[in-house]
MIDREN-272222 format. One line per field, with one value per residue (C-alpha): x, y, z; residue number from 1. Coordinates in pm, 1 decimal. Layout:
<rs>
X = c(X	...) .
Y = c(Y	...) .
Z = c(Z	...) .
k = c(NUM	...) .
</rs>
This chain:
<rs>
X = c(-400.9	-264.6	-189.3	-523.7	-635.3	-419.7	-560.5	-917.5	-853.8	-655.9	-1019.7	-1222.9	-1022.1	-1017.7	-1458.1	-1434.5	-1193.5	-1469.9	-1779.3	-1592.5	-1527.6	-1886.9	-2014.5	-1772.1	-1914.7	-2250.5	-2170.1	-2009.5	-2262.3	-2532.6	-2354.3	-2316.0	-2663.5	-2722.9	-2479.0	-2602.5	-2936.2	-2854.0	-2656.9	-2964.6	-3208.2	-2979.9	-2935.3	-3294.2	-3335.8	-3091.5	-3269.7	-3588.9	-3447.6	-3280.3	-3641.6	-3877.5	-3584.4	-3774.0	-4063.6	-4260.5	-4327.6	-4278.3	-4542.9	-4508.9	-4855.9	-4833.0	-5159.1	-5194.0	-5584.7	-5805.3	-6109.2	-5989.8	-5845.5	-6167.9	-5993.1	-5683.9	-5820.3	-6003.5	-5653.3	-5440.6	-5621.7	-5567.0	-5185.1	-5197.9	-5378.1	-5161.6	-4839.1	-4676.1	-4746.4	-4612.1	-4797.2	-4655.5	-4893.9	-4721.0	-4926.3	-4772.2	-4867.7	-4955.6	-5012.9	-5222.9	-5135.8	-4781.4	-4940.5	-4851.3	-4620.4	-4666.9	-4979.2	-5243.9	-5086.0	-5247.6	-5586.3	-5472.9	-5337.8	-5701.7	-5878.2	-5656.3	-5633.5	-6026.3	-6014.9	-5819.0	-5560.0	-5167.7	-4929.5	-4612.4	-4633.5	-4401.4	-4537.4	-4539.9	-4260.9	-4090.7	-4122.9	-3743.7	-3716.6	-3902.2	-3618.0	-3433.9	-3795.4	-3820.4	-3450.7	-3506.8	-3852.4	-3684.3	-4000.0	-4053.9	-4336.7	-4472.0	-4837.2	-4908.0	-5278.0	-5243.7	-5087.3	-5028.5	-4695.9	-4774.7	-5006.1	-4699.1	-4340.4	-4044.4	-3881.7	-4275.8	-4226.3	-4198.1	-3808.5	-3761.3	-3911.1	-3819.5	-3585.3	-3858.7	-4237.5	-4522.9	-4837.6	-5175.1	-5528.3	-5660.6	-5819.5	-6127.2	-6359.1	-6367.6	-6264.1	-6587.7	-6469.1	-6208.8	-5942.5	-5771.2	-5374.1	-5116.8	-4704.9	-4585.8	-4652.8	-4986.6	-5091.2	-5458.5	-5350.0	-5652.9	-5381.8	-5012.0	-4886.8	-4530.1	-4615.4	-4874.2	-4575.7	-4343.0	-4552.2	-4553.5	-4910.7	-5217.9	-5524.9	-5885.6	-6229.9	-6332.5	-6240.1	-6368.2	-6074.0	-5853.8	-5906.3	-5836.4	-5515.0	-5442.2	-5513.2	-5363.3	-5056.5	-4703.4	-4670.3	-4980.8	-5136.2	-4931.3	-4912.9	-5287.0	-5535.1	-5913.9	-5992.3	-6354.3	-6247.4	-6222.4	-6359.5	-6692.6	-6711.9	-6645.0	-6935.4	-7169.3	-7080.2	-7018.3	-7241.7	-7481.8	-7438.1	-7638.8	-7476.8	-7824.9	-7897.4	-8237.0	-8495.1	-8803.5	-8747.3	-8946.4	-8812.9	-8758.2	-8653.2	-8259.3	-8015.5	-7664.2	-7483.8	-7156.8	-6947.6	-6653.7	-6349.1	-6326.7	-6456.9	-6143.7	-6159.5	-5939.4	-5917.5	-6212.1	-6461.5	-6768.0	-6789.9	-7054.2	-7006.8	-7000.9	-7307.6	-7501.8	-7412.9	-7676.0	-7932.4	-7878.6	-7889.5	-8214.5	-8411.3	-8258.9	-8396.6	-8712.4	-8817.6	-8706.6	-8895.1	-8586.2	-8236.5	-7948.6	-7584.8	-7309.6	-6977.1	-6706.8	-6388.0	-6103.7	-5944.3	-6229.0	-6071.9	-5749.6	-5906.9	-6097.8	-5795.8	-5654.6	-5647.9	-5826.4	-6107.8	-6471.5	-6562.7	-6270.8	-6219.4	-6363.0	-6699.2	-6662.1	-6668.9	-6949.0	-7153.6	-7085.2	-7167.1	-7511.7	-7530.8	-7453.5	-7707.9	-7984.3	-8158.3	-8156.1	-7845.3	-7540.7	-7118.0	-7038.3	-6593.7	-6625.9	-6651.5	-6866.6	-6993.2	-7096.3	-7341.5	-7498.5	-7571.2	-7805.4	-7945.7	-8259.5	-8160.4	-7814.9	-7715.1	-7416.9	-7157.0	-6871.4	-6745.0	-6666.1	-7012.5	-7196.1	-7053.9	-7097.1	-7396.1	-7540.7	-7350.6	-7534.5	-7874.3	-7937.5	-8132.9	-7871.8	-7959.0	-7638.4	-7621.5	-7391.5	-7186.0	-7161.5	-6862.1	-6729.0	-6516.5	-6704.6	-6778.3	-6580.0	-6749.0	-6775.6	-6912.1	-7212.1	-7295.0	-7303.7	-7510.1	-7789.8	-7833.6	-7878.9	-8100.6	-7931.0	-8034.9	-7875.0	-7886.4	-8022.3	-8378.5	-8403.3	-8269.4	-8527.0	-8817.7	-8684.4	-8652.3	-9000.2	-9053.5	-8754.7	-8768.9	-8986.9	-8953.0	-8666.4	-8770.6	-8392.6	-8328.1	-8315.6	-8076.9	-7843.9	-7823.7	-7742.2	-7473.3	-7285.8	-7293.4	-7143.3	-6903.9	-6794.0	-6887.0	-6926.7	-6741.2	-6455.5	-6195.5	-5933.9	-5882.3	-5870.3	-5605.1	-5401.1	-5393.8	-5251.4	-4984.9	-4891.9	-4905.9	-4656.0	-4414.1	-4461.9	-4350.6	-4048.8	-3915.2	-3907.7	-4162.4	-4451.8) .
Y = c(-1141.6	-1319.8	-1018.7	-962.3	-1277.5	-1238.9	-895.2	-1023.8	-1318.2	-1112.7	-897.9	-1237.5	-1342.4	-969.8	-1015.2	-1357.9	-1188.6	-896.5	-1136.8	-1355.5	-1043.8	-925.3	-1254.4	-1264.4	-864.1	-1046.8	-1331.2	-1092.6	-819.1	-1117.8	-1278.0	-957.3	-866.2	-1199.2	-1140.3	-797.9	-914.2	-1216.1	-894.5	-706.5	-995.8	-1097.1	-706.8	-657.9	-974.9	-864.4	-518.7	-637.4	-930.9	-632.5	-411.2	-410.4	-321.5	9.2	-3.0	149.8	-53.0	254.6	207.9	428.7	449.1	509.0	739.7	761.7	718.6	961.5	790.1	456.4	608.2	433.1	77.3	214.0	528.6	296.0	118.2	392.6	593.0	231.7	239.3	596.1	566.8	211.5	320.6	-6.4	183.1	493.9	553.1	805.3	862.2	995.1	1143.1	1107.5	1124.1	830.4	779.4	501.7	225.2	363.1	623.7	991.9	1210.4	1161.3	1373.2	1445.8	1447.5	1787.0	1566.1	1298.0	1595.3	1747.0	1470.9	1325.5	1697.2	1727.7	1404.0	1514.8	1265.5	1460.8	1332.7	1409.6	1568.8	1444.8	1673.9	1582.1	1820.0	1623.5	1301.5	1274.1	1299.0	979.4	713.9	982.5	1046.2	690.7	648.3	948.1	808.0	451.2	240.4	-101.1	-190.2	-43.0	-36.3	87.6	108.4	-126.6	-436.6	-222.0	-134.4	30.2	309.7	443.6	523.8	325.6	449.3	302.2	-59.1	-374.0	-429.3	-86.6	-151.4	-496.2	-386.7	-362.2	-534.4	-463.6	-501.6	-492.4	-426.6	-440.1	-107.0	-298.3	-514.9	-792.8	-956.2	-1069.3	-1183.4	-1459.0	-1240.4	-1089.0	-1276.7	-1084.7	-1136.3	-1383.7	-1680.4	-1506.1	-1538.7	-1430.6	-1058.6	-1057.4	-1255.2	-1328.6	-1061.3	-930.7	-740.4	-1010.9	-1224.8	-1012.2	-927.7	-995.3	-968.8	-942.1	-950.7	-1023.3	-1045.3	-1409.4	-1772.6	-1799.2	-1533.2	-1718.3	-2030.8	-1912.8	-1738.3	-2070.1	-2240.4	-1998.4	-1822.9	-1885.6	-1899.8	-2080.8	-1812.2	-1859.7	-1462.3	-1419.4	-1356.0	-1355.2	-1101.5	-869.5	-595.6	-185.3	-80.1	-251.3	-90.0	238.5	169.2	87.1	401.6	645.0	964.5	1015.0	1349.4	1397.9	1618.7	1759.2	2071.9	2132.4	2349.4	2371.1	2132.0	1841.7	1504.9	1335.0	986.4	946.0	747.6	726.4	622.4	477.8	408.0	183.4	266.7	-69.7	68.4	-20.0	-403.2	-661.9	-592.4	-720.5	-548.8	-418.6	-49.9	56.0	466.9	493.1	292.1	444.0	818.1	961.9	700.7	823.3	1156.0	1161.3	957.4	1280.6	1543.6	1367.7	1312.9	1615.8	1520.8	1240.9	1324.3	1200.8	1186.2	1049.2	952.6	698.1	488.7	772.8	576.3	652.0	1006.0	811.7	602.7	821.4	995.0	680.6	710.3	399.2	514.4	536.0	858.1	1107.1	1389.3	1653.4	1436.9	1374.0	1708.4	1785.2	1554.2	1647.5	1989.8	1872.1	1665.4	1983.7	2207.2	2030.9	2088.6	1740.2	1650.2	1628.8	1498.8	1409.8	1354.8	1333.2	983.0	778.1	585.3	887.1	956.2	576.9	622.8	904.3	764.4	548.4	286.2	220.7	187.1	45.1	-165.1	-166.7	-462.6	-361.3	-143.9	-496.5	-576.9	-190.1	-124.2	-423.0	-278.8	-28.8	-190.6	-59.1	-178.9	-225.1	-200.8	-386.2	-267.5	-609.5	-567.0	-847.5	-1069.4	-897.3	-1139.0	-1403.6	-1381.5	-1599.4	-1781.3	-1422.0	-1266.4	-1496.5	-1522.8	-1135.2	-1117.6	-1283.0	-964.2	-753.0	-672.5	-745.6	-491.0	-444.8	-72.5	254.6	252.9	-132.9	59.0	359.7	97.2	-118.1	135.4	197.6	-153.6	-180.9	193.1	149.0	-230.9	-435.5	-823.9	-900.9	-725.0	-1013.9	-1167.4	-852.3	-895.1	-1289.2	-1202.0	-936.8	-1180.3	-1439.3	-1204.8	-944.7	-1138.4	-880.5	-519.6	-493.1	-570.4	-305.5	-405.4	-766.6	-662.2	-438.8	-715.3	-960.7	-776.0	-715.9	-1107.6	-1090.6	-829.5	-1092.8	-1400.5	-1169.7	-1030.3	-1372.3	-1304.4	-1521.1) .
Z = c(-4656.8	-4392.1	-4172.4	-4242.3	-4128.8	-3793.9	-3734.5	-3739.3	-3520.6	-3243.7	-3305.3	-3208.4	-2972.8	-2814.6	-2844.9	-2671.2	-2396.2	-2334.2	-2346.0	-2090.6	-1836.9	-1894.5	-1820.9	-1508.8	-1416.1	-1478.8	-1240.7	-973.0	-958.8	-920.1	-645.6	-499.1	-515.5	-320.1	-27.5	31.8	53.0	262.7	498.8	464.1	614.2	894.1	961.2	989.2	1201.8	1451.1	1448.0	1543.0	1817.3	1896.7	1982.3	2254.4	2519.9	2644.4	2924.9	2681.3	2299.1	2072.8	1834.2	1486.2	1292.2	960.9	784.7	438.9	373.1	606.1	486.8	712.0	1027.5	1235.1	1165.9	1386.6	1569.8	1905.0	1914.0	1890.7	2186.5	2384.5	2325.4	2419.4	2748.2	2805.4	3003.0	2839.0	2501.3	2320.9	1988.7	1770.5	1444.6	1115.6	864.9	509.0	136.5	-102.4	-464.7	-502.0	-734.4	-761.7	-998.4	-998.3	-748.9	-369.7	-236.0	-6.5	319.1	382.0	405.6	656.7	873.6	839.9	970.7	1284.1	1344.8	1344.1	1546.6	1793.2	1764.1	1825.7	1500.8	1323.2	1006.1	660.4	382.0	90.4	-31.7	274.9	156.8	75.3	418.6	493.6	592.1	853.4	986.4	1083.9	1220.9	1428.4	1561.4	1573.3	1660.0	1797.3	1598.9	1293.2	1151.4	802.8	673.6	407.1	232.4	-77.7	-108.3	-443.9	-213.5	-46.4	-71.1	-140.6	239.0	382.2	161.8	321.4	221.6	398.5	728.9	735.3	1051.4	1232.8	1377.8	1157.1	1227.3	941.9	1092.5	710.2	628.6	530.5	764.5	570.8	206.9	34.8	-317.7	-447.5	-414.6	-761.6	-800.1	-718.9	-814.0	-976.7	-901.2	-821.7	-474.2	-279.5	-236.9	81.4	282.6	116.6	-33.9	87.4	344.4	508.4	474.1	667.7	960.7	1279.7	1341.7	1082.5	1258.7	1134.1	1197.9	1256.2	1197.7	860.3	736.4	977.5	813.8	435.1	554.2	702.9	363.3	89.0	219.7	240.3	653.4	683.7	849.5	1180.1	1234.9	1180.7	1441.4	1455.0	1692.0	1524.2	1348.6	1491.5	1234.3	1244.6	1583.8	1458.4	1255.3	1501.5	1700.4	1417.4	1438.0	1169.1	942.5	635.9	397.5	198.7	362.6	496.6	327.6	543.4	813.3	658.5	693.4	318.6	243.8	195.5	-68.6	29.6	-251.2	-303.6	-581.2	-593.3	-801.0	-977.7	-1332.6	-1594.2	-1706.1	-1532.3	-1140.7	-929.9	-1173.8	-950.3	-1012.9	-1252.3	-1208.9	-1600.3	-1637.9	-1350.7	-1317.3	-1561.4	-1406.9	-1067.4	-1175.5	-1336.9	-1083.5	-810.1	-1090.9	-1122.0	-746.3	-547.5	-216.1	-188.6	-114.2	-222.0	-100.9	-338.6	-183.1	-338.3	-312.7	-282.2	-568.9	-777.0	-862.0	-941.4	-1176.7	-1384.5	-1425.7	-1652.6	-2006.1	-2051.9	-1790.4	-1965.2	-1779.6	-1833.1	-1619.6	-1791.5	-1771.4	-1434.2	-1313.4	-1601.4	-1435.6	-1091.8	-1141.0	-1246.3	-969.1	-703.0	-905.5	-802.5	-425.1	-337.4	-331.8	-219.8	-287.8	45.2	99.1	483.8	649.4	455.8	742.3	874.7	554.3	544.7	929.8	838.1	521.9	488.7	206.1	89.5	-350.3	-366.2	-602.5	-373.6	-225.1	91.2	197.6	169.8	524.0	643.6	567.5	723.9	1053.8	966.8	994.3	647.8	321.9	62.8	-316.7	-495.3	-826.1	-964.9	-1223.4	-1456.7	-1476.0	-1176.9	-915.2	-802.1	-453.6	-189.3	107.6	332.6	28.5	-72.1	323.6	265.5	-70.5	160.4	315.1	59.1	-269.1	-618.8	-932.3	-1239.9	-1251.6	-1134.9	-1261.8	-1133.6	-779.3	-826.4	-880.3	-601.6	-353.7	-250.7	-160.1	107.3	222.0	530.3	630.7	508.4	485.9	509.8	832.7	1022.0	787.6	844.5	1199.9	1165.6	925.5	1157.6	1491.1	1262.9	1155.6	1356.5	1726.2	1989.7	2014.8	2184.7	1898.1	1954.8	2310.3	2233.9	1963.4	2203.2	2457.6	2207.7	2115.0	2480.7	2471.2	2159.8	2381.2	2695.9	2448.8	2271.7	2603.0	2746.9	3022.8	2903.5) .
k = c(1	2	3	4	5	6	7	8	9	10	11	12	13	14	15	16	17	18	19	20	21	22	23	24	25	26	27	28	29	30	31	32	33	34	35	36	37	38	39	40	41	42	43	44	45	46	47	48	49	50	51	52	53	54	55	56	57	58	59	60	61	62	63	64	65	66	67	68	69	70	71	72	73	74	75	76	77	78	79	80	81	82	83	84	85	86	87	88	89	90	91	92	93	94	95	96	97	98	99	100	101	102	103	104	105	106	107	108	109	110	111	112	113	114	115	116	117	118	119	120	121	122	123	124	125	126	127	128	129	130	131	132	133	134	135	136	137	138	139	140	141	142	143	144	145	146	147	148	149	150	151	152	153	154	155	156	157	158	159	160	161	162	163	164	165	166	167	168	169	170	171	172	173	174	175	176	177	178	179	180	181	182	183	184	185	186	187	188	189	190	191	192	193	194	195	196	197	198	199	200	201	202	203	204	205	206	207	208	209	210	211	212	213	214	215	216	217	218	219	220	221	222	223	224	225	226	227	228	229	230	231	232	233	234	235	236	237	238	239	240	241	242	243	244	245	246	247	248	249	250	251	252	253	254	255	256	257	258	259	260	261	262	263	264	265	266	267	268	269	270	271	272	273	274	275	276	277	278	279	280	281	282	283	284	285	286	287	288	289	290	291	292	293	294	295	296	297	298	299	300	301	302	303	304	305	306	307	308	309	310	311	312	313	314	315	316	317	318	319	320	321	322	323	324	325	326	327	328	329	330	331	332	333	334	335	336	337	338	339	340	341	342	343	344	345	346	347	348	349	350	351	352	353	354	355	356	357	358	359	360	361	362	363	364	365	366	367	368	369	370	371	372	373	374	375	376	377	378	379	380	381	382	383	384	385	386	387	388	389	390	391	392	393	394	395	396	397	398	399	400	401	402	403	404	405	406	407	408	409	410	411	412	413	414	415	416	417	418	419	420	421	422	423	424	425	426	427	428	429	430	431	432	433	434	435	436	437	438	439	440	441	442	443	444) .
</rs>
């Protein structure tokens, strides 16, 4: 017994010994983890104090969402006629949300290629490939489309290009609703969320934006600028294209309608798709002398895809092919803008098309979702502007009443001057970053 009892207390003591050095691993890997991050920061620091040396600010423009290019594509033909400037555009794949493999650069190269606009290519077979792509292009400044991380690769995040001056001109004109939390402690994802936080510039449309970056993010909004917005004057310039084909050359009344991709429970909660697809279909089927082009969110696709989605795949394309049977219709995936600009009246529950299609000049009919976000101060100056219905046949029997004389026109055009201010925003944003350059190289 009692070499028993010695056996099993060198045993105890040999347990205490091993918790102690785990603990001590613990302690050591932890503390490790600290000082390389600590190294990391002050590397990155020293990389970007270290920028800005050539003639020339190398400017590396990150594509990922071909439906958005008009917020950068004005300010990227700027740099690119600036000799102070050399823009290099990189198209690359995303997964938005973080979900699924990276895809779709194939589409982003389709589009600047249609534009015109010269780029370099990462594949999305090449997306390994992503960090030595952006050593060997070693920019000055970087500009990614949007503050979602999650949209994009680890080698695009903001820890990876914290080396180096990024820049947001937010995909979207404007933020209209009390913006969803984000991290923990949640923050208003519209204007703190990491990357906002690590940029050197974030620039937006007016003062009232200005003023609640000011008021809910971590830097007080001191790398914000109010400046319009590109994209608003893409907008106003876009050419109309109306994706119905003719059939004898007569003139019918037209229904763009978008669909956001907000249609699970517990994001911002505006799109009604599910409720409004078989609505919208049978108000096409049952009036044939008006046309109708469908278009939607590109995460909309994404979404469905979900298990918990309420319109599964298989459905989706169901309904879709009953949508393309009929003559008056269409499922448009080029520029949206491009679609409203044609269209005569505007059915929307997206967010973001209640400032574009008053830029637009169009009637909006707002299908409102119940219980979705409440609206911030942008958003209810916004709502103004356009009709609220509850669904597609409230839509169908509103339509007739706004198709040919809008009473809230007028309000439209107050609401974009008080927005948006006058065109002009990408070369008011290109000369503010040459002001930035000035200040960093000491010559201001």
């Amino acid at each position: 017994m009692t070499k028993l009892n010695n056996y099993i207390e060198r045993i105890r003591r040999m347990d205490l010994s091993i918790g102690d050095i785990k603990r001590e691993l613990r302690e050591f890997r932890d503390e490790t983890a600290r000082s390389l991050d600590h190294t990391e920061t002050a590397a990155a620091i020293a990389a970007r104090r270290a920028s800005l040396r050539r003639a020339a600010a190398r400017v590396v423009v990150l594509v990922h969402n071909p439906t958005v290019w008009s917020s950068l594509d004005e300010l990227v033909r700027l740099m690119d006629d600036a000799p102070d400037f050399e823009p290099i555009v990189v198209s690359i794949p995303h997964h938005y949300s973080g979900l699924g493999p990276n895809h779709g650069e194939a589409e982003v190269h389709d589009v600047l290629e249609a534009a015109g606009v010269e780029h370099v290519r990462l594949p999305d077979a090449a997306i390994g490939s992503a960090t030595a792509l952006l050593r060997a292009l070693d920019p000055d400044i970087v500009i990614r489309q949007s503050q979602w991380d999650q949209d994009v690769d680890d080698a695009f995040s903001t820890d990876a290009l914290a080396w180096a001056r990024t820049i947001l001109v937010p995909y979207g004109t404007l933020n209209v609703i009390q913006n969803v939390p984000w991290g923990d402690p949640p923050v208003n994802s519209a204007v703190d969320t990491a990357w906002h936080r690590a940029c050197w510039l974030v620039f937006v449309a007016n003062e009232t934006v200005l003023r609640i970056a000011r008021r809910d993010s971590l830097t007080g909004g001191r790398q914000f600028r109010a400046l319009g917005h590109p994209k608003a004057d893409a907008v106003r310039e876009v050419e109309p294209v109306w994706p119905v084909p003719e059939r004898d050359g007569a003139r019918r009344p037209r229904v763009a309608w978008s669909a956001h991709h907000s249609i699970l429970s517990g994001w911002n909660d505006f799109g009604v798709f599910p409720e409004m697809r078989e609505g919208m279909l049978e108000w096409a089927a049952d009036t044939p002398d008006v046309e109708f082009a469908f278009f939607h969110h590109p995460l909309l696709i994404d979404t469905i895809e979900r298990p918990k989605s309420p319109v599964s795949p298989a459905e989706f394309q169901d309904w879709l092919a009953r949508w393309n049977a009929l003559p008056n219709t269409a499922y448009w995936m080029g520029l949206y803008a491009s679609a409203a600009a044609a269209a005569d009246v505007v059915v929307t529950d997206g967010p973001s098309m209640l400032s574009e299609s008053q830029i637009l000049g169009k009637p909006v009919l707002f299908v409102e979702r119940p219980g979705h976000v409440p609206f911030n101060e942008i958003g209810e100056i916004l709502a103004e502007g356009v009709h609220l219905v509850s669904s597609a046949e409230e839509a169908r029997a509103r339509f007739g009443d706004i198709l040919d004389d809008d009473p809230l026109a007028e309000v439209q055009r107050r609401n974009v001057r008080q927005l948006f201010g006058e065109p002009g925003a990408a070369g008011r944003i290109l000369d503010e970053i040459r002001a930035q350059i000035a200040v960093e190289r000491g010559e201001a």
